[in-house]
Structure formats: C-alpha cells, structure tokens
C-alpha positions, 0 to 999 in steps of 0.5 A: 664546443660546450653549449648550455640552454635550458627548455625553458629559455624563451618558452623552448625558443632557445633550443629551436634556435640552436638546432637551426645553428646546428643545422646551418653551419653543419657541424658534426655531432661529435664535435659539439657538447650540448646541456639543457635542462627540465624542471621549469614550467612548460605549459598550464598543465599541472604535469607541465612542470617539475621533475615528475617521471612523466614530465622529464620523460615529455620534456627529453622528448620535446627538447630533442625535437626542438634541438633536432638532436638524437640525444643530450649531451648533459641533462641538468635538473633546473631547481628543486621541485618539493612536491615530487618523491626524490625516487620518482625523480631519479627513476624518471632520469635512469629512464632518459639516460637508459633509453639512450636520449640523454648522456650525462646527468647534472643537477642545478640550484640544489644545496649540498645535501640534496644532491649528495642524497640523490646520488647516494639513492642512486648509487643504492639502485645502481642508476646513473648519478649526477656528474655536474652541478650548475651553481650561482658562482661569481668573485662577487657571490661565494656562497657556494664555498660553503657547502656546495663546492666542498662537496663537490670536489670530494665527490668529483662532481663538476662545477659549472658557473652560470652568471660568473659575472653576476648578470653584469655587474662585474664586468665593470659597466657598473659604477657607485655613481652610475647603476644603469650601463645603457644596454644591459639586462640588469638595466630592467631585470635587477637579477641574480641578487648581489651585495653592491656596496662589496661588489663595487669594493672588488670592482676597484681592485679588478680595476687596477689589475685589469689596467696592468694587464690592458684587459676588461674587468669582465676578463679579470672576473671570469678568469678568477672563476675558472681558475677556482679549484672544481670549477670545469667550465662556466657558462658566458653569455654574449650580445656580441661576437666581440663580446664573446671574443674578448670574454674567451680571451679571459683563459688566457689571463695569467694572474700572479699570486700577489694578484689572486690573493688580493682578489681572494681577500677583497672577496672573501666570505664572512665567517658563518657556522659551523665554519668559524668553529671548525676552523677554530679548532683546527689550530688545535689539531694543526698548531702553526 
C-alpha cells in the first residue's frame, strides 16, 4: 500500500494518474501511503525548479491538485539544489508539514552529511527532520554502505532503494554475450550507471541460487536488498501485472546464510579511505 511517484515523472502525468487510480478503485485514504517529491524542474520559470520556499510551496500545492489528495504522505527533496540556503529549504518544508499538506518529511540523492546537516538545523529550530532518505541501492551499486547507510541506521532514518535492480540489469534479462533484452528501458535509456563487467560476475551466482530455489534472479536481487539492515522498504517498478506479482514474491525468499555470504562477498565494495584505516586499526583495539 506504499506508492512512490515524484512531480516530475512525466511532466506531473504520473501523479494525475495515480489520483484517477485512486479515485477509480475507491480506496480509502488511510489505507494507502503515497510519496512524491520536489526539487526537479517543473516549468521555464527560473522559481519552477529547485528547493526554494516558493517552489516547495507552488509544488505541494500542484502535487495535491493532481493526486486529488488533502495531504502527502511522505514529501521527499528529489537532489541537491546549490543555489538555494539550507535554511530557506527547510523553512519552506516546516511550512508544508505545518500547514498539514504534507505528513513526513524525506530527503533524496544527498550525501551523508547533507542530510545530517539538515537535520541537525532542524533540530536547532525545533522543525520537522527528515525521516527517510531514497538512495540509488542495488546488490550490483553499494556505495551507499560507505556513508549514507551508516548514517542512516544510527540516526534512525529510513532507507528507501529506488532502482534495487539497477534499471534491469539485475533482473537477469542481461547477459556478456547479449546487452539488449528487447523491451527494456536500459535498452534506450543506459541509466542508472553500473559496472557491468562486476554485475554480470554476481549475475552467475544469483543465477545459481535462483535455479535452487525455482525463482527469477529479479527475486533473488530484490530479496538481498530488503533484507539489507536500514533498509524499510524499496521502490519496484512493473510493466506487467505479472512482473509485479512475481517481484513481490521476492519477500517471500528464504536465503541461507551460506546463500547470502556468497552474495556479500561476490558484491562487495573495494576498499576506500578512510574505511580501509579504520578498519585496520580496529584490530588493534579488537584483537581476534
């Protein structure tokens, strides 16, 4: 019952279509959860994009308007914007959730610090903070495990995965010997970034694990994401009811831990500072 869209996706169409959904099936308000988000451009004005008090005010109130909704659920920020004052963007968020517009607060495509910045303002002001940050995450992109995802489970702020299967590539249409699965998005749209030489590596062993359990690698995929510690939930896109049906079963998946270290180890990060000290000095401080 959680539904992720942005302002932005298709020029606002996104959002117009999901109030109609909404509207057509008749389910009640309380039983669904809806995100979007502000930041993108929206317009050829030059306050039509970024995270200005104005904009996040005129973007609430068009996202609102579109989905048919009295209030959002959960507002993200949709990336940095360096041009407006931090302070600015958060005044302009304490009056969205103020005015009752907008629940939850939750902040996207930001590094570490950013965010601990932000809510370390808005803690200072007694203002809303971010609860949820949306990241780039997949068993094939890691890079959140650096900084973002350590931060994030000691400041209790939910991780949300968009593109866990990294726009496709891990869902096992893709191969050395053939790029182009015939009716992907990757197919015309090579997005997000990935290093396909290790990806088709963890492909084979998602491969082999998918065999034993008679599920997809997709499933295989999505399940190593969500049982990531800090992770809440993770965005899944579907062209097909049958494509949405099978990428859910993927909660279902038990992995063993045999299973998940062979996952852990094929996809693992290489060694980057200061991470490589610190952990070098813990043996001192932790002998074995």
């Amino acid at each position: 019952n959680f539904i992720d869209t942005a302002n932005a996706y298709s020029e606002g169409l996104s959002e117009i279509l999901l109030g109609k959904a909404l509207k057509t099936i008749g389910v009640s308000r309380q039983q669904v959860v809806i995100a979007t988000k502000v930041r993108l451009r929206m317009g050829p004005g030059a306050n039509q994009v970024g995270l200005s008090r104005g904009h996040i005010a005129d973007s609430v109130n068009d996202s609102l308007q579109r989905l048919n909704l009295s209030h959002i659920d959960l507002l993200y920020i949709h990336g940095v914007d360096p041009v407006t004052p931090l302070e600015e963007t958060m005044r302009g968020l304490e009056d969205v959730v103020r005015s009752g517009k907008v629940r939850y607060l939750g902040i996207s495509n930001h590094p570490a610090w950013m965010v601990m910045k932000a809510n370390a303002y808005a803690e200072k002001m007694g203002w809303v903070k971010f609860v949820a940050s949306q990241n780039y995450y997949s068993i094939a992109t890691r890079d959140i495990e650096r900084e973002i995802l350590p931060m994030a489970i000691n400041e209790d702020v939910s991780i949300m995965p968009w593109s866990p299967l990294a726009g496709g590539f891990m869902s096992g249409k893709y191969a050395r010997n053939k790029e182009v699965a015939g009716n992907s998005r990757r197919d015309n749209f090579d997005f997000p970034p990935i290093n396909k030489d290790k990806a088709y590596d963890i492909i084979d062993v998602m491969a082999d694990i998918a065999k034993k359990h008679r599920v997809s690698v997709a499933v295989v995929a999505l399940n190593w994401v969500v049982r990531q510690k800090g992770v809440t939930s993770t965005i899944i896109g579907a062209k097909t009811i049958d494509q949405l049906k099978e990428n859910l079963t993927s909660v279902e998946l038990k992995l063993s831990d045999t299973e998940m270290r062979k996952l852990d180890d094929i996809s693992k990060l290489s060694p980057e500072y200061p991470g490589w000290m610190i952990q070098r000095q813990l043996q001192s401080r932790f002998p074995e």
